[in-house]
C-alpha positions in Angstrom: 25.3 13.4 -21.1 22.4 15.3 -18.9 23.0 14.9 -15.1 20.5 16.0 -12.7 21.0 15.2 -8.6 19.3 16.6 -5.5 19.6 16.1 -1.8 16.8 16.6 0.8 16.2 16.1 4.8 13.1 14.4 4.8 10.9 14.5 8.3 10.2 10.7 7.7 12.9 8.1 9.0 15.1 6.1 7.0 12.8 2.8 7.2 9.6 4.6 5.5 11.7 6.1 3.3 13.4 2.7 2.1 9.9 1.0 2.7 8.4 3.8 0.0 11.4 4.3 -2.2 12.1 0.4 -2.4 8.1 -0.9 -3.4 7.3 -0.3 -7.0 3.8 -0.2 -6.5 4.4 3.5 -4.7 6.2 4.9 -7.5 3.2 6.8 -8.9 2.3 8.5 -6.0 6.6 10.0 -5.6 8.5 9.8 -8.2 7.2 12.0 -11.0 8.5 10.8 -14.1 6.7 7.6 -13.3 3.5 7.8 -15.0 2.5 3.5 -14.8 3.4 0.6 -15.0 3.7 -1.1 -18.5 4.3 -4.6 -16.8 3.3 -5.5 -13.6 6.5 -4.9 -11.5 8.1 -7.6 -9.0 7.0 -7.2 -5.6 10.4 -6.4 -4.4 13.0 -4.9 -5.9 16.2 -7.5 -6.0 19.5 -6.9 -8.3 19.2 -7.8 -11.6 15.0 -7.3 -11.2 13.3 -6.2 -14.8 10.6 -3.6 -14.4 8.8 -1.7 -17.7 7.7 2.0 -17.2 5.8 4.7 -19.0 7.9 7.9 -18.0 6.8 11.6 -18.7 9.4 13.7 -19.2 9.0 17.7 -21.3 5.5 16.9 -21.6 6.6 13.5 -23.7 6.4 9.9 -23.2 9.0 7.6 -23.6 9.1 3.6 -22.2 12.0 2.8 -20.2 13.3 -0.7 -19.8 14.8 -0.3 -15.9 17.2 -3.0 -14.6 17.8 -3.0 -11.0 21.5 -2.3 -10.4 22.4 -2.5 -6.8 20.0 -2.8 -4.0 21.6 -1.8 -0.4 18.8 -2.5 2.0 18.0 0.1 3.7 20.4 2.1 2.4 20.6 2.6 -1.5 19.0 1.4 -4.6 20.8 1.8 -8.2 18.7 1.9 -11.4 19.7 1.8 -15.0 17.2 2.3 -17.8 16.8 2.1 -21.7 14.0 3.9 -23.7 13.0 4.5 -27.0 15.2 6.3 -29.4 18.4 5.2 -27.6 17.7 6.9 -24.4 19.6 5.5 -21.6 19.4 6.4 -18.0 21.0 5.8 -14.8 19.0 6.5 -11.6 20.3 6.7 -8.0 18.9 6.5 -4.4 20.7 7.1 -1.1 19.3 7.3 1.9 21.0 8.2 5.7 19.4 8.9 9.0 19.8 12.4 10.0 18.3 13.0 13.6 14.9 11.5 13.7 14.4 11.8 10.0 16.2 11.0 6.7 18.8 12.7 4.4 17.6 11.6 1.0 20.3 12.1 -2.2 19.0 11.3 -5.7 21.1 11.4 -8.9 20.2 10.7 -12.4 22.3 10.9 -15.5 20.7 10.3 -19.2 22.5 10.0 -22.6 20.8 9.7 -26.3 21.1 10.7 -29.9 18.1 13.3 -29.1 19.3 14.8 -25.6 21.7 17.2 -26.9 22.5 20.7 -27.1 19.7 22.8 -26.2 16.9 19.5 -25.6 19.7 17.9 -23.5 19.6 21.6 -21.7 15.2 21.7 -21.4 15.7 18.0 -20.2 18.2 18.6 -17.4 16.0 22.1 -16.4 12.7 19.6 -16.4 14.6 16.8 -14.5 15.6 19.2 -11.3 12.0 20.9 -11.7 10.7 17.4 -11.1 12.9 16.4 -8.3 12.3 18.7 -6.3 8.4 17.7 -6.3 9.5 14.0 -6.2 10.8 14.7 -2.9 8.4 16.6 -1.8 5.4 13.8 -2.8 8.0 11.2 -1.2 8.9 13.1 2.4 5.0 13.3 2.6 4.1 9.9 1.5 6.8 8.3 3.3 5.3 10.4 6.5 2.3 9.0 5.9 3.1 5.6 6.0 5.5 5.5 9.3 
């Protein structure tokens, strides 16, 4: 199993972050792996909600199947996923205030047939590389919005 995680103070305040982080329709403008919207998503994100993404991930696409989890308003949102080739996913948002802005945790962990051994490796290297300009595009976008 690949795990990536990452935690960032983010200059925006827990509510734009959760406003941002928690509306489907913002994804493409954050969250990196997120290319577009397959289906159009719900308009909020509720446990159990079903939402169908083209994801980019090593330069390749896959389409993952995400099922809402948990959803902690304002706090935390849990996503689990299932792509092509037997890829599953698990996706994980927390967010705390920290002063005047936010401190914003992600984790993800990802299992398949084809992540292993040195691909499993590239994946996890690509994952962090992305997370780190997730949060970057979501501190600013999230800023943007307050």
């Amino acid at each position: 199993m690949g795990h990536i995680e990452a935690t960032k103070n983010l200059t925006a305040g827990p509510a734009a972050v959760w406003a941002t982080v928690s509306d489907p329709g913002t994804w493409d403008k954050w969250f990196t792996i997120h290319e577009r919207w397959i289906e159009e998503p719900p308009a909020t994100l509720t446990e159990g909600a079903k939402l169908t993404a083209k994801i980019m991930m090593l330069g390749m696409a896959n389409k993952i199947d995400w099922t809402v989890e948990s959803v902690d308003a304002p706090n935390s949102l849990v996503l689990a996923g299932v792509g092509m080739a037997g890829v599953k996913t698990q996706f994980s948002f927390t967010i705390e205030p920290d002063g005047d802005g936010t401190k914003f945790a992600v984790s993800g962990d990802f299992e398949g047939a084809l992540i292993k051994g040195a691909l499993g490796k590239a994946v996890e290297k690509d994952g962090l590389k992305q997370l780190d300009k997730t949060l970057e595009q979501l501190d600013a976008l999230a800023a943007a919005s307050a």
